[in-house]
MARDO-997773 format. One record per residue (C-alpha): residue number from 1; x, y, z. Coordinates in nm, 3 decimals. Each point is the difference from the previous one (the first is absolute). Layout:
% residues N
{k NUM | xx X | yy Y | zz Z}
...
END
This chain:
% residues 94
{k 1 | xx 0.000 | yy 0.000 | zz 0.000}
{k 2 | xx 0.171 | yy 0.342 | zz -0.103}
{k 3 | xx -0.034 | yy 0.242 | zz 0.286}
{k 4 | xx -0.112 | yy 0.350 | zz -0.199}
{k 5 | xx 0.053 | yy 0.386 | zz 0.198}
{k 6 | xx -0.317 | yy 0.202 | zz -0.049}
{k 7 | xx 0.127 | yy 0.366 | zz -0.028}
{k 8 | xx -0.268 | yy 0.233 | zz 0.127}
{k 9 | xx 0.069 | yy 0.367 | zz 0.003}
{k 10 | xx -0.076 | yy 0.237 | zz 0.324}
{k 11 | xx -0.350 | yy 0.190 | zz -0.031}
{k 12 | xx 0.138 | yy 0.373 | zz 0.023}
{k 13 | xx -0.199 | yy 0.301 | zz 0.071}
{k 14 | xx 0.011 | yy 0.213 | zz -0.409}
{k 15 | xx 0.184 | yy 0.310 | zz 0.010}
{k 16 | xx -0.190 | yy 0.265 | zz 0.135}
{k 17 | xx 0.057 | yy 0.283 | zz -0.271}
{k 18 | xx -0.045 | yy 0.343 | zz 0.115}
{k 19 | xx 0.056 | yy 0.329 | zz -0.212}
{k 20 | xx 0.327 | yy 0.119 | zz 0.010}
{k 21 | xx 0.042 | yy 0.391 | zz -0.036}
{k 22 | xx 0.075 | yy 0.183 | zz -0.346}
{k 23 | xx 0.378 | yy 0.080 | zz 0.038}
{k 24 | xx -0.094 | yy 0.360 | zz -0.107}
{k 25 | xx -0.242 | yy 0.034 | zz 0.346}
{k 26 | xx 0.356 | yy -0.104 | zz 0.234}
{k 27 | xx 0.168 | yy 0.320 | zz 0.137}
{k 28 | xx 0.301 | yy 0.057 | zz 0.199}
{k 29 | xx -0.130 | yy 0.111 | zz 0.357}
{k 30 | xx 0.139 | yy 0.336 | zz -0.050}
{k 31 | xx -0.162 | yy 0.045 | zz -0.347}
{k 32 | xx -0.335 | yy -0.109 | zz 0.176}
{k 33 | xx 0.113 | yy 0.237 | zz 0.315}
{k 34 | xx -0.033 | yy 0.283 | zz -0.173}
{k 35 | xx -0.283 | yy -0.064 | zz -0.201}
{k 36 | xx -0.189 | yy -0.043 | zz 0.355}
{k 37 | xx 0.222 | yy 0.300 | zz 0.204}
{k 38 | xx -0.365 | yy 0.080 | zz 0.149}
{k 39 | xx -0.015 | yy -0.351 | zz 0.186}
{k 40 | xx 0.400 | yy -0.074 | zz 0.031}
{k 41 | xx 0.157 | yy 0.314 | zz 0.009}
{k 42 | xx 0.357 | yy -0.144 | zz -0.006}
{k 43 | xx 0.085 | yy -0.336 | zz -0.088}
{k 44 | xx 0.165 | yy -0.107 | zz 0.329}
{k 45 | xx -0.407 | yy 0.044 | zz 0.113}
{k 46 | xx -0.078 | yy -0.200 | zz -0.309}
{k 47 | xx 0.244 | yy -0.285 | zz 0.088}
{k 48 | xx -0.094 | yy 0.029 | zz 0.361}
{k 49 | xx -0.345 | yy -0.113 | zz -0.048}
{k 50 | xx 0.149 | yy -0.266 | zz -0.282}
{k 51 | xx 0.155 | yy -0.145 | zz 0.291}
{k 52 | xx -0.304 | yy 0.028 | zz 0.254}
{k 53 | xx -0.219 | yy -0.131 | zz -0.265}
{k 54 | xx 0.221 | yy -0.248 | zz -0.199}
{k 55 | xx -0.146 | yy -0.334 | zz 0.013}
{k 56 | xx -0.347 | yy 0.151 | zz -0.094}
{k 57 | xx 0.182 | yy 0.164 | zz -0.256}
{k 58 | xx 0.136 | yy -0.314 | zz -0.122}
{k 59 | xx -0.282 | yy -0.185 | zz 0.004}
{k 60 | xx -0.203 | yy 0.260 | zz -0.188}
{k 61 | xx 0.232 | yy -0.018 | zz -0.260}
{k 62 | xx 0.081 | yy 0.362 | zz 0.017}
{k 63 | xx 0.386 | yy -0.024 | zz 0.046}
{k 64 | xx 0.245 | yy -0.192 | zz -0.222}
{k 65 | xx 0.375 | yy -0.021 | zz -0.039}
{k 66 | xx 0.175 | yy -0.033 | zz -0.340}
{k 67 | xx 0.332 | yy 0.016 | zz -0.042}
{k 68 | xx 0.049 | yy 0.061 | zz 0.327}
{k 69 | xx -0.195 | yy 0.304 | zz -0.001}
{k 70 | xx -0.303 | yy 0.030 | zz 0.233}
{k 71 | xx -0.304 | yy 0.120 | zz -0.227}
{k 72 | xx -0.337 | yy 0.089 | zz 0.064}
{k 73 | xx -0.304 | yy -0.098 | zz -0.159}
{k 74 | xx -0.158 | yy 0.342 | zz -0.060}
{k 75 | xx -0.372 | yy -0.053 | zz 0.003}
{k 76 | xx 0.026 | yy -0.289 | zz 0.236}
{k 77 | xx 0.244 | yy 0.151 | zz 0.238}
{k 78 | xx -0.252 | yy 0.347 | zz 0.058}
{k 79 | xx -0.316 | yy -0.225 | zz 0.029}
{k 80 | xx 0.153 | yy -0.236 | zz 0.255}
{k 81 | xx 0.136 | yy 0.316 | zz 0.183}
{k 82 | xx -0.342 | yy 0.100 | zz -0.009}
{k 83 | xx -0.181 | yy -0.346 | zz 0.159}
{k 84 | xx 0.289 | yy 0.071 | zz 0.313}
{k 85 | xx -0.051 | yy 0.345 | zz 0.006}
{k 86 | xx -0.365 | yy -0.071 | zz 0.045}
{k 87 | xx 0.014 | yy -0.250 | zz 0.239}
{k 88 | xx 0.259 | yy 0.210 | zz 0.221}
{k 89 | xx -0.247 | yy 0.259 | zz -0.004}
{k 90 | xx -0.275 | yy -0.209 | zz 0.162}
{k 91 | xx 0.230 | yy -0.153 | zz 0.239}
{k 92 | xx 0.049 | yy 0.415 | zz 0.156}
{k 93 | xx -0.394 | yy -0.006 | zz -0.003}
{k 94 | xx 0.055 | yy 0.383 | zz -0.069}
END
């Protein structure tokens, strides 16, 4: 009797493809520093909350480094500063 292997493959979860930004929209966070002066009027405040709010940032998507430049994600970037903004304001209650 000839022994035979059955080769099964592992179930894997499929890819989960998300939309990756235009590389027009990515800005260097003192391009997108000045653009916004009226919310991060220097960009030690603008890195400042990049590091307060990094892994939200991250996960949003807003923040990316290529070529081992830290970019932002324009539209993605303001509207996520926007959902902490928001919930930092009804946090004070004010």
């Amino acid at each position: 009797m000839m022994n035979t292997t059955t080769v099964t493959r592992k179930r894997t979860r499929p890819r989960r493809v998300t939309a990756l930004p235009s590389l027009e929209k990515l800005q260097q966070l003192e391009t997108f520093q000045t653009a916004n002066a009226h919310i991060f009027p220097s960009v030690p405040s603008l890195r400042w909350f990049y590091r307060q709010h990094r892994a939200e940032l991250l996960k949003a998507g807003a923040i990316v480094e290529l070529a081992g430049r830290l970019l932002v994600d324009a539209p993605v970037f303001a509207e996520t500063a926007m959902v902490i903004g928001r919930r930092a304001a009804a946090k004070r209650g004010d």
